[in-house]
C-alpha positions as CSV (number, residue, x, y, z in Angstrom):
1,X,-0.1,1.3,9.0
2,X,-4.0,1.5,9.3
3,X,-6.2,3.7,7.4
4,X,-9.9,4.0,7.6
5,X,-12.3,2.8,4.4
6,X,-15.0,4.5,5.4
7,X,-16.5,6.8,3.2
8,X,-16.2,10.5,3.9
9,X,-19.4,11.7,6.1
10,X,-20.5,8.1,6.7
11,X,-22.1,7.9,10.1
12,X,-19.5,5.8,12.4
13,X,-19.9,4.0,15.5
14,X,-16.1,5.2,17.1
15,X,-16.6,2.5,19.7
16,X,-16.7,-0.5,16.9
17,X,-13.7,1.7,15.0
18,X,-11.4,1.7,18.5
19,X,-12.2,-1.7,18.4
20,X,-11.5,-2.7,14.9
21,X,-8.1,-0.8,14.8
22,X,-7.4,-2.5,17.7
23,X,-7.5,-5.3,15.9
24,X,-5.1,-3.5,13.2
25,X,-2.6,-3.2,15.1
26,X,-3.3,-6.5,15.9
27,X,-2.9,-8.1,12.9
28,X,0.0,-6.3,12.1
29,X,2.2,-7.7,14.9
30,X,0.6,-11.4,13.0
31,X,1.8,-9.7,9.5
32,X,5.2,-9.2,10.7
33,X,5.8,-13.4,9.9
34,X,3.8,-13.2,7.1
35,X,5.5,-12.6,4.2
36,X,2.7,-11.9,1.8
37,X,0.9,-9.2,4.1
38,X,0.6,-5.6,3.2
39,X,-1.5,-3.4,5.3
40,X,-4.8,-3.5,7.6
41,X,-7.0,-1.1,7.0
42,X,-10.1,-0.7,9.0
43,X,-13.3,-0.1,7.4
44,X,-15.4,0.8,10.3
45,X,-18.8,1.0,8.1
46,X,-18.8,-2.6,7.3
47,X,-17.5,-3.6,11.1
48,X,-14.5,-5.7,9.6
49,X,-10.8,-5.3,8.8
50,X,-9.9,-5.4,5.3
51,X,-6.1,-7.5,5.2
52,X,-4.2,-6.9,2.4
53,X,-2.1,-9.8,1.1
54,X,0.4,-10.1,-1.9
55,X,-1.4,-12.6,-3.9
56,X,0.4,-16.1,-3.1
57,X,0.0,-19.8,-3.0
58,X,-3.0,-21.2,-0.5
59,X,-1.7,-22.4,2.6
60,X,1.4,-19.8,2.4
61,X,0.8,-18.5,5.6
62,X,-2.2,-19.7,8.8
63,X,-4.7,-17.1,8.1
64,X,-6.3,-18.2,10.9
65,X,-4.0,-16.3,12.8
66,X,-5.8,-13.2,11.4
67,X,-9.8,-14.2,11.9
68,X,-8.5,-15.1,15.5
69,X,-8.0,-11.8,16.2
70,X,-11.8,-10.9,15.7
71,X,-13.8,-10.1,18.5
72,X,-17.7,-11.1,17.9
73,X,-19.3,-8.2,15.4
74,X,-16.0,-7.8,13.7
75,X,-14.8,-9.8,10.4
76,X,-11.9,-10.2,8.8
77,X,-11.8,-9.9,5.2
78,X,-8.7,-10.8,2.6
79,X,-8.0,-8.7,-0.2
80,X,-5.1,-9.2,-2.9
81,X,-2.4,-6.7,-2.9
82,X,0.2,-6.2,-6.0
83,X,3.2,-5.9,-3.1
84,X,3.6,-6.8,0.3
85,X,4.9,-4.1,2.8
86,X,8.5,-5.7,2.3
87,X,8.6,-5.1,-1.3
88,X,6.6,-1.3,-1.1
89,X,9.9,-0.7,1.1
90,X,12.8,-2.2,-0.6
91,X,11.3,-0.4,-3.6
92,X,10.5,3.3,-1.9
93,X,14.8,2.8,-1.5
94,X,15.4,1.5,-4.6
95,X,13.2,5.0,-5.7
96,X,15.4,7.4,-3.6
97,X,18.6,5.3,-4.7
98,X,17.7,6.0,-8.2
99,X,17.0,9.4,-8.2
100,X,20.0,10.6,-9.5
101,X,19.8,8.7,-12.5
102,X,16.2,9.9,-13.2
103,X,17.4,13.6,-12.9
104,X,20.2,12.8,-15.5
105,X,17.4,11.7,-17.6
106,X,15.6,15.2,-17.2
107,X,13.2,13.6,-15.2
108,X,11.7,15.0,-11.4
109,X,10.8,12.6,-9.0
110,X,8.0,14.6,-6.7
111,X,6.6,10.9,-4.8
112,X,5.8,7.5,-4.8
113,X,4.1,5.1,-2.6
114,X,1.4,2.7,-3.5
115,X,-1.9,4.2,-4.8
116,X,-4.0,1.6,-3.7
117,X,-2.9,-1.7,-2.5
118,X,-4.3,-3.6,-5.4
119,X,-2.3,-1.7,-8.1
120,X,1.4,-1.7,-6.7
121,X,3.6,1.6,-6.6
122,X,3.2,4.7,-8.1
123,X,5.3,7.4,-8.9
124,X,4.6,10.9,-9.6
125,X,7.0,12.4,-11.9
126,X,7.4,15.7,-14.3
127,X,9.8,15.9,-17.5
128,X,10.5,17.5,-20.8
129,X,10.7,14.3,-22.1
130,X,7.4,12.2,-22.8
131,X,8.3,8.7,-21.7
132,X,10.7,7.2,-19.2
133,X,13.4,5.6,-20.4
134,X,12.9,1.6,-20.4
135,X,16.0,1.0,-19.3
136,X,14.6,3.1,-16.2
137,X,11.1,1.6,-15.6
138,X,12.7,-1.9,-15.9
139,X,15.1,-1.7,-13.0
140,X,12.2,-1.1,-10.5
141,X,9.8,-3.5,-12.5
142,X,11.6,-6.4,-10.1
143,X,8.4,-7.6,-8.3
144,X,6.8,-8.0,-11.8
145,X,5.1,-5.9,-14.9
146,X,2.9,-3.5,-13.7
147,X,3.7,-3.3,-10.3
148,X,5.2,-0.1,-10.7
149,X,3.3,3.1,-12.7
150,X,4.5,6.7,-13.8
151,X,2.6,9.2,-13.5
152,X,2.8,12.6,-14.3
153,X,2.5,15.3,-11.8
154,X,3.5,16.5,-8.5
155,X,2.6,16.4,-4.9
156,X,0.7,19.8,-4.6
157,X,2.0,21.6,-1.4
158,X,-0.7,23.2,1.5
159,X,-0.8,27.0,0.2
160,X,0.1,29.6,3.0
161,X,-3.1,32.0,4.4
């Protein structure tokens, strides 16, 4: 998955952002035998590629293998992530698994993904009841506290013209 950082309206140089997601896509062929590794995102402004990276014990994984990938004018930079793409996965299934249970609850599910990689999973939800039940939020808390947030409200859908 690539994404671009650069701010909206920010004047970018599309040749140095082919390049740079180039090098996304590069680096995620190198984060498929990482196990700590998220998501690239290109941030075309700054002429680097922002790697996201579960948090983990130095010398975990060669991160060489990513600043290899940098042509000359590009950088790599390494930022820490609350999940890597393995665990955003297993727990967007364990989501959809659970579903049921939340609706017996009284409680709509209307998305979830991660809101930024730094903060872990979110889930947008509406209910009649004010809290979710503990017994809920525990059984997807499995890659830690906090690495999954409620929050209410739903996905607002494109309006017909």
């Amino acid at each position: 998955m690539e994404e671009n950082a650069a701010e909206p309206g920010a004047n970018i140089d599309w040749a140095l952002e082919e390049v740079i997601s180039q090098v996304a896509t590069r680096a995620q062929e190198v984060g498929a035998n990482d196990p700590a590794y998220t998501v690239s995102v290109v941030d075309g402004r700054n002429a680097r590629l922002l790697v996201y990276r579960k948090s983990s014990a130095p010398g975990d994984f060669d991160l060489q293998k990513y600043v290899a990938l940098a042509p000359a004018g590009v950088s790599i930079a390494f930022e820490a992530a609350a999940l890597s793409a393995t665990e955003i996965e297993h727990l967007r299934n364990l989501i959809a698994a659970l579903s049921p249970e939340f609706r017996a609850a009284g409680i709509t599910l209307h998305g979830w993904g991660p809101a930024d990689y730094a903060s872990g999973m979110q889930i947008l939800y509406t209910s009649d009841t004010p809290e979710i039940p503990r017994h809920l939020h525990e059984r997807l808390e499995i890659y830690g506290p906090g690495t999954v947030a409620f929050k209410l409200g739903s996905i607002k859908g494109l309006a017909a013209s």
